[in-house]
C-alpha positions, 0 to 999 in steps of 0.5 A: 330328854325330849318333853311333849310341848317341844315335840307338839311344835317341832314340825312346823317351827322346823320348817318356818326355820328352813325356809328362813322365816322364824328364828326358832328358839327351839332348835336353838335349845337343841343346839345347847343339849351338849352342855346339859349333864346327867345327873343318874347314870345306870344304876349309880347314884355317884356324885350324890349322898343320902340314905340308901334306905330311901334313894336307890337308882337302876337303869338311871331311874331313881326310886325315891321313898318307902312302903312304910311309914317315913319316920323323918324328913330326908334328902338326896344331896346332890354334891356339886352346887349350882347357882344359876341352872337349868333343870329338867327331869321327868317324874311319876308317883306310885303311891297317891300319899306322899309329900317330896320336892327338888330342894335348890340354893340350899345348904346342909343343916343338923338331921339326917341328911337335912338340906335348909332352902328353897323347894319347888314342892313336889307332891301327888295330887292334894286337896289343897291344890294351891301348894301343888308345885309351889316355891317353899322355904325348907326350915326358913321363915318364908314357908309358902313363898309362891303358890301354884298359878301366881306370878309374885314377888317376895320381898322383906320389910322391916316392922314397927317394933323391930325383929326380923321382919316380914315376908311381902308376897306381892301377886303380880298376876297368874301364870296358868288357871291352877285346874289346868295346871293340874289337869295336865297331870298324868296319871300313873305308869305315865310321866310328867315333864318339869323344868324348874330355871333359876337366874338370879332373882328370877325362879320359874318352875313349869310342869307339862310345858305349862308356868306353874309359878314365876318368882322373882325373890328380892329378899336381901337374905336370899342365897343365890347359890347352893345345893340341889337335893331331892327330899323324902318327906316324914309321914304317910308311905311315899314311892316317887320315881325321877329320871332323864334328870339332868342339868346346865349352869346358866349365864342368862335366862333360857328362852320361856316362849315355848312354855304355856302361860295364859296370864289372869288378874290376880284375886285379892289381896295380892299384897299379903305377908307372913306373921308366923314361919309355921307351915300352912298359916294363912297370909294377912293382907298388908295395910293399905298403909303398908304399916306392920 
């Protein structure tokens, strides 16, 4: 798959490279192509399970949601699981309603083709913008893990009368303004460009070439491998489409200098945590004493 900041840069990287004056990271990406697999090829959906009610594929482009309501939340499993990866896939929404994500490190839970674990949301534009593109725990206590446009760190700490903890977000600073992130968007026929990177505690999701979020998870319950799915989410009628979807196990971090960051101080409060796993619950700043 080609992505449109690679093109933009091409040219003039290629030709510092030939005249021995930069090494380009670029063409040595390029060099890594072979090792990225596909994961839809023609009009199958081999090597995945889900419900072919809401998942279909042809010509390698697959059709996730339906004109009706959906009734429960679903996914399309992919079989194999991955640990550290690389993803790349383009993405487009005929509908302006609906509500998806590519769900990663995650494991099978009881529903209907139910996947529990991380998500890089995935969703039309919102009016609540923050949680376009955001790091979310499907049916975990973490919820809202990153929002759009934050460089954050998650971590658990204990609290004063026992239990299971509370979720720190610690905003380190913003990767992108979120206007420009989602002002990158392009509209329907058009298609958006994603890469969505996880090395170990470090998960980076980037759209149209820009950081939408840098995570770095330090919870010690933190699955550091696991399914990879692509949810259709119970609610209004939802149509996304996905393809040039394909990916590549990693031993080290890729190279992230040719994705946009204009980096910002984060707003207060930067240390917040979690008093609640329901969906959408504001954060509470920590105490400056830090005690729970």
């Amino acid at each position: 798959m080609t992505f449109d900041m690679t093109r933009r840069s091409t040219f003039m990287l290629g030709m510092m490279a030939t005249a021995g004056l930069l090494y380009s990271p670029h063409a040595a990406a390029q060099s890594q192509e072979e090792s990225f697999t596909p994961l839809f090829k023609g009009n199958s959906l081999d090597g995945w399970r889900g419900d072919p009610t809401y998942f279909s594929v042809k010509d390698g482009v697959l059709t996730a949601g339906s004109r009706d309501v959906v009734t429960k939340n679903t996914f399309l499993i992919l079989n194999k699981p991955y640990g550290d990866f690389e993803l790349r896939y383009r993405y487009r929404w005929e509908t302006k309603t609906g509500n998806s994500g590519i769900q990663f490190r995650s494991g099978v839970a009881e529903g209907h083709f139910t996947l529990a674990g991380m998500q890089a949301n995935l969703t039309p534009i919102i009016d609540r913008v923050e949680r376009f593109g955001m790091l979310y725990e499907e049916l975990g206590d973490r919820a809202e893990m990153v929002l759009l446009g934050q460089k954050a760190e998650i971590t658990r700490r204990t609290v004063s009368n026992g239990g299971q903890g509370r979720i720190v977000r610690t905003v380190l600073s913003t990767t992108n303004p979120r206007e420009a992130i989602i002002a990158s968007i392009r509209p329907y026929p058009e298609w958006n460009d994603v890469v969505l990177i996880a090395h170990g505690e470090r998960i980076i999701h980037v759209i149209n070439g820009l950081i939408a979020f840098d995570a770095t998870d330090k919870d010690p319950l933190a699955r550091r491998d696991g399914l990879i799915g692509i949810q259709v989410h119970a609610g209004d009628p939802m149509v996304l489409q996905i393809k040039d979807m394909e990916i590549r196990a990693i031993n080290k971090l890729p190279d992230l200098s040719g994705y946009v960051t204009q980096p910002g101080v984060a707003p207060e409060p930067r240390r917040t945590y979690k008093d609640s796993t329901k969906v959408a619950m504001p954060d509470v700043a920590l105490p400056d004493d830090e005690s729970l």
